[in-house]
C-alpha positions in Angstrom: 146.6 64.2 -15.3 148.2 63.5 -11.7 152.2 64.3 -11.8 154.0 61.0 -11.6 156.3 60.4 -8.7 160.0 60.8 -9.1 162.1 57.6 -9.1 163.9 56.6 -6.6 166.7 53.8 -7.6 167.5 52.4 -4.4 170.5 50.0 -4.6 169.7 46.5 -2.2 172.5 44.9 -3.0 173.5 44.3 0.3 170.3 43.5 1.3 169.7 41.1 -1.6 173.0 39.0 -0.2 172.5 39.0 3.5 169.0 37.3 2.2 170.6 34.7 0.6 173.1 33.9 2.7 170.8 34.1 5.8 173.8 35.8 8.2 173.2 37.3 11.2 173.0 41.2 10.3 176.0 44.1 10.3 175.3 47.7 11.7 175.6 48.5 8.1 172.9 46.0 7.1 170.2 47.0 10.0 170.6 50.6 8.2 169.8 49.2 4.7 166.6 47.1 5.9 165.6 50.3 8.0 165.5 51.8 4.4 163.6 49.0 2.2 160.9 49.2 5.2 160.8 53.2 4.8 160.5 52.7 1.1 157.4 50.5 1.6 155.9 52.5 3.9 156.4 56.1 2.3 154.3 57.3 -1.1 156.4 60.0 -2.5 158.5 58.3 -4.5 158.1 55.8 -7.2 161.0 53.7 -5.9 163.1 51.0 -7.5 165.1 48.3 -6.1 168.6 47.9 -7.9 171.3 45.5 -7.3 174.6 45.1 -8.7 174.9 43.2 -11.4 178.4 41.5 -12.6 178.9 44.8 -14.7 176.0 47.4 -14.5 173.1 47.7 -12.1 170.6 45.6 -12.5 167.0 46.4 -12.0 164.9 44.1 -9.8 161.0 43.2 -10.2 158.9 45.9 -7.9 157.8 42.8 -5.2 161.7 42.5 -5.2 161.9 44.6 -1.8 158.9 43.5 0.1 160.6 39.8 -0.2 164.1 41.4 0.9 162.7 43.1 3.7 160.8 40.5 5.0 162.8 37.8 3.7 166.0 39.8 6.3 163.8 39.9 9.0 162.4 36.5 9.3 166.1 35.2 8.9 167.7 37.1 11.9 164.8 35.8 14.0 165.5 32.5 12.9 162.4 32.2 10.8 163.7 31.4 7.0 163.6 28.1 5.9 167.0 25.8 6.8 166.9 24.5 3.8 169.0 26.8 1.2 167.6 25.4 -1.9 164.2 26.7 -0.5 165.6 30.1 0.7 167.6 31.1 -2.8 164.3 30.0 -4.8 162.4 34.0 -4.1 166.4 35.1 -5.4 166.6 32.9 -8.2 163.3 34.3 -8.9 164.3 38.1 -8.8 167.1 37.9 -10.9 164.8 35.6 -13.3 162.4 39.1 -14.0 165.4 41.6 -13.8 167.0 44.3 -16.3 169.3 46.4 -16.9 168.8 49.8 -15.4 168.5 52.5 -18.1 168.3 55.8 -17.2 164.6 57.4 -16.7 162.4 59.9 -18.6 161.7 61.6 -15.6 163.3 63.0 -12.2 164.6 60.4 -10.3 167.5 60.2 -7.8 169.7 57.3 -6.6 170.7 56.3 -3.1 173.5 53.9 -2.3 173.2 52.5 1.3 175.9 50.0 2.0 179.2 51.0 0.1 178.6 48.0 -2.3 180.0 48.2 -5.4 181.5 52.1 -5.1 184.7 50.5 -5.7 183.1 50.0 -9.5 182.0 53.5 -10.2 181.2 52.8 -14.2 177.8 51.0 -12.7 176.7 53.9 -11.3 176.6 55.8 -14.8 173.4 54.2 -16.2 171.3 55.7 -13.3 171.0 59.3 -15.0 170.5 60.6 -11.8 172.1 62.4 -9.1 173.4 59.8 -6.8 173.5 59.6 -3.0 176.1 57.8 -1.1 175.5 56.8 2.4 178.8 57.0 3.7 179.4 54.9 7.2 182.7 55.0 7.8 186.5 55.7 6.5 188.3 53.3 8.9 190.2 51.1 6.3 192.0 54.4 5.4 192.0 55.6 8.4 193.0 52.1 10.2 194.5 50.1 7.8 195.9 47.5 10.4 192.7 46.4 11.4 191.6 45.3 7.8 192.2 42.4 5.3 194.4 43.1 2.6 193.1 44.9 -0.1 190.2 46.5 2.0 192.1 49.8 2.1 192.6 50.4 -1.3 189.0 48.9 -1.9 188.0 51.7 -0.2 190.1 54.3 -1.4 188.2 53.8 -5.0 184.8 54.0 -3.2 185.6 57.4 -1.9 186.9 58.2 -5.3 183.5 57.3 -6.9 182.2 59.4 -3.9 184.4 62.6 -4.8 183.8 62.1 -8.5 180.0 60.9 -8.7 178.2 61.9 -5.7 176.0 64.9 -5.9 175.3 64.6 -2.1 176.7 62.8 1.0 174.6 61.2 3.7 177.2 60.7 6.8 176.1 59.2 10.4 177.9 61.0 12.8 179.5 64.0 12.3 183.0 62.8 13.1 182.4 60.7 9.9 181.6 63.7 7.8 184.7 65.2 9.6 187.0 62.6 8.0 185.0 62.5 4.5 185.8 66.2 4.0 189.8 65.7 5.2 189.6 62.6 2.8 188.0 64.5 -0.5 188.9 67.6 -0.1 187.6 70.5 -2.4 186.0 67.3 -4.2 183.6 66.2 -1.2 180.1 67.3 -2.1 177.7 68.4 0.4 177.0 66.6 3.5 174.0 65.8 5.7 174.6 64.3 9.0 171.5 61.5 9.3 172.4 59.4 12.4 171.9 55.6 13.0 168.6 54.8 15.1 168.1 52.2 17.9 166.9 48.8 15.9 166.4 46.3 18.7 162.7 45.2 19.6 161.5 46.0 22.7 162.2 43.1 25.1 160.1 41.8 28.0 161.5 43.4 31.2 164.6 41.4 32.5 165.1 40.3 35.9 167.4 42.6 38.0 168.8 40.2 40.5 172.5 40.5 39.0 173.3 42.5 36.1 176.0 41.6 33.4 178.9 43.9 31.6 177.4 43.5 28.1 179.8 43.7 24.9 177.9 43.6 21.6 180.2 43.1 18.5 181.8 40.8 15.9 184.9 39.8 17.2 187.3 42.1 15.3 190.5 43.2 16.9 189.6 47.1 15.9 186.9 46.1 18.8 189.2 45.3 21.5 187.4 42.6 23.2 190.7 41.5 23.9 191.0 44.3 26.5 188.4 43.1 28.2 189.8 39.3 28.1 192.7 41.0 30.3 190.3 42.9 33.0 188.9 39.7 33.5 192.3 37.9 34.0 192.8 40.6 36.9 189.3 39.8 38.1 189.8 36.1 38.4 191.5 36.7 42.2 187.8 37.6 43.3 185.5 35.8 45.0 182.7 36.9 42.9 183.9 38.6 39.8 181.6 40.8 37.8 179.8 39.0 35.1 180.6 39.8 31.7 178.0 38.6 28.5 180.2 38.4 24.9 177.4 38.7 22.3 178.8 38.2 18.5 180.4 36.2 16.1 184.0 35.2 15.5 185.8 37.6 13.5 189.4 38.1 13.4 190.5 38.5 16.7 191.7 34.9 16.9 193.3 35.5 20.4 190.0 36.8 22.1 188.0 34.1 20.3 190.6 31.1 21.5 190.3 32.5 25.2 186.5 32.2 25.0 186.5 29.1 23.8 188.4 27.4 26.6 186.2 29.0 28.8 188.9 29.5 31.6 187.7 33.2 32.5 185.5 32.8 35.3 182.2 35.5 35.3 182.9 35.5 31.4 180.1 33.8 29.0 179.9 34.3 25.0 176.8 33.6 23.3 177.9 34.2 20.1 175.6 35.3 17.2 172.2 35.6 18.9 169.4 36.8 17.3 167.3 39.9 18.0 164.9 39.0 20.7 167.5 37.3 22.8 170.1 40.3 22.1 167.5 42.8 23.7 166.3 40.7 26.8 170.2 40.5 27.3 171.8 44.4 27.0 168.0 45.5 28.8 169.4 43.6 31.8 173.0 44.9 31.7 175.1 47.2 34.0 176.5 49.0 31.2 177.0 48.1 27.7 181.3 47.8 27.1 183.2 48.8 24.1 186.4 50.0 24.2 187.2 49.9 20.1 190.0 51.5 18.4 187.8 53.1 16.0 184.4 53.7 14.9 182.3 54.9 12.0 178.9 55.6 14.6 178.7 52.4 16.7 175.2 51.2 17.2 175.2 49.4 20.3 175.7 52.4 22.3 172.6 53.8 20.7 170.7 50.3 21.3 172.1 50.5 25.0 170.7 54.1 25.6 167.1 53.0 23.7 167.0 50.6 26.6 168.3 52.8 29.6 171.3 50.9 30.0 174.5 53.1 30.3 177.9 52.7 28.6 181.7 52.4 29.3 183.7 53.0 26.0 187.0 54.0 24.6 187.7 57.9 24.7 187.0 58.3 21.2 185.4 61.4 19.2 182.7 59.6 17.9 181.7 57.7 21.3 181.1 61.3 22.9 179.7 62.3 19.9 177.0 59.3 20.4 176.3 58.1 24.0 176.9 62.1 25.5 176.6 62.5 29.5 175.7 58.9 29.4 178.7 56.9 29.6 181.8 56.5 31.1 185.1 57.3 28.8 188.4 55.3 29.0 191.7 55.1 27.6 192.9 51.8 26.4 194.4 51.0 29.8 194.1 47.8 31.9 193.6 49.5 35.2 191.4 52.1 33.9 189.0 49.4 32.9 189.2 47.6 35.8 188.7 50.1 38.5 185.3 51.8 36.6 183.6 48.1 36.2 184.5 47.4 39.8 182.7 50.7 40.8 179.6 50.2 38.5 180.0 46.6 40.0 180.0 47.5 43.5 178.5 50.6 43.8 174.6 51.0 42.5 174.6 54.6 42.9 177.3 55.1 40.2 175.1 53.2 37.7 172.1 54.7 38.2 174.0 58.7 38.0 174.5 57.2 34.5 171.5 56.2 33.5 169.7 59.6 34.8 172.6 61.3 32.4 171.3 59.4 29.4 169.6 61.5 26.7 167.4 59.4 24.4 169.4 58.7 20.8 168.6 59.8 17.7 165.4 57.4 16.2 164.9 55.8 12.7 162.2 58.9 12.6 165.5 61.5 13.1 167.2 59.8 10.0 164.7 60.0 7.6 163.5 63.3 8.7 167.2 64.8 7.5 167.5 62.4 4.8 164.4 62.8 2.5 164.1 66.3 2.4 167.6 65.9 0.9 166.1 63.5 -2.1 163.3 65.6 -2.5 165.4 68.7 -3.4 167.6 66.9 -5.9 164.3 65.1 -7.7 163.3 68.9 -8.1 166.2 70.1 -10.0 167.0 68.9 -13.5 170.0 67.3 -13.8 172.6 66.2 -16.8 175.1 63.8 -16.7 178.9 65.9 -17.2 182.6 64.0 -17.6 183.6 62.9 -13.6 179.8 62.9 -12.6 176.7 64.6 -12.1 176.2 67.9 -12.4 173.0 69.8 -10.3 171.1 72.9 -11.7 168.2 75.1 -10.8 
């Protein structure tokens, strides 16, 4: 008789709500799609989507992440229906044919992707099986100014179910799995470093006749668009000031958003939430992707930037060195600073193009699941046992 393939309980639920509500996609979101298409693709595991249910995890019908996947997709290029009715029918109909989840009769492993629903660590219990915790980030601790109320102590309890729960950690950078340890402390189980990959399609070659400063973000003040807002303002003197491309939605930086609306910085255009294809055809034709946030878990855009040969300027931060390497310039959070490296990339084609010939390609989608399945794979092969606090790992 064949062996049967291990389950694999992979929780969608923040999948299973960007479908419904048809948004334009988070970092964290591209890396939980990157997963549901890996699942389809792969045949070692038997796998299992789950989403969280009002109490306990709730298993979903096995067509459940084909529709997700494809479901995602088709909505960030613009491709779902516009009426809502006919979108939430396919999720009406998943959590028609759902169940509890129970735990299995055979090896299985769980993997939680998006931080969704750690704060609620009792629905992790019915899995039976070791769980995995993608963990992207600890900024509302680390940052607590930059996030709504509550979000800090939200995510204080998701790194307790973490510390108490987790029989491995999947981090994607390793200044991430730097602060997980500080955070946990003799509690923090193992961790694998399994960076984010590029996600962007591959966009039709751009014209070169005058390249853009490109920023690519929700407008959040941990970003620190605002920074940019305030080059510009010294920029306006010029005859021909730089250009500068805002890509992403309104977020909470209300003073950055209310400048670009009035559209008084000359050189300065925001698009808004665009949609893949038009996002790509816009950073390949940059000077140099721009970010100069406060803080940041991994940030993809440098990692899309790099894909496309398009050098960075960001914030001096351990993580942005960690990600873009040789291949960027590095900045305090200083007015002048800003403005005299985008005049020279501006100005001066040489300085760009030492950049891009300092670019080493980024990790791929390929990288990630190379460090992250061997990881499943070993815990499927031990037997495991629920103990009080969490789960327990044997040979």
């Amino acid at each position: 008789m064949p062996r049967r393939k291990p389950l694999l309980f992979l929780d969608v639920s923040r999948l299973f709500s960007r479908y419904a509500l048809a948004r334009t996609p988070t970092g964290i979101d591209r890396v939980e799609l990157q997963w549901a298409n890996w699942a389809l693709s792969q045949d070692d595991f038997d796998v299992r989507p789950v989403v969280q249910g009002p109490v306990w995890m709730v298993g979903l019908m096995g067509s459940a992440l084909k529709i997700l996947a494809r479901g995602v997709e088709a909505s960030w290029r613009e491709e779902l229906p516009a009426s809502r009715a006919r979108r939430m029918a396919p999720v009406l109909k998943m959590l028609t044919i759902s169940w509890p989840v129970e735990p299995p009769r055979r090896p299985a492993v769980a993997l939680n992707l998006g931080h969704y629903g750690l704060d609620k660590p009792w629905a992790f219990a019915a899995f039976g099986a070791p769980l995995v915790v993608l963990v992207h980030d600890l900024l509302p601790l680390s940052h607590p100014a930059f996030e709504p109320p509550g979000a800090p102590a939200a995510h204080a309890a998701r790194m307790a179910t973490v510390g108490a729960r987790a029989a491995h950690v999947f981090s994607v950078s390793n200044a991430t799995a730097d602060a997980i340890r500080a955070h946990l402390g003799p509690a923090c189980p193992p961790i694998t470093i399994t960076p984010n990959g590029p996600c962007l399609p591959t966009p039709r070659t751009p014209a070169a006749t005058r390249r853009p400063f490109v920023f690519l973000s929700t407008l959040n003040k941990r970003k620190n668009a605002g920074l940019l807002m305030r080059v510009w303002e010294t920029f306006q003197a010029l005859e021909d000031p730089p250009q500068l491309i805002i890509i992403g939605r309104a977020g909470d930086d209300g003073e950055t958003v209310a400048t670009l609306a009035s559209r008084r910085l000359r050189g300065v255009t925001w698009h808004g939430a665009s949609r893949d294809p038009e996002v790509a055809a816009l950073l390949a034709g940059a000077a140099a992707l721009v970010t100069p946030s406060f803080a940041e878990g991994f940030n993809v855009p440098i990692a899309e930037a790099h894909a496309l040969g398009v050098p960075v300027v960001a914030s001096d931060l351990p993580v942005h060195r960690e990600v873009a390497g040789a291949g960027a310039v590095y900045l305090p959070h200083n007015i002048k600073a800003w403005r005299d490296a985008l005049l020279t990339l501006h100005t001066d084609p040489t300085a760009r193009e030492r950049l891009q010939r300092a670019i080493t390609p980024p990790a791929t989608w390929d990288d990630h699941f190379a460090a992250a399945v061997p990881v499943l794979e070993r815990l499927v092969d031990h037997s495991h046992s629920m103990v009080p606090g969490g789960f327990e790992v044997t040979s």
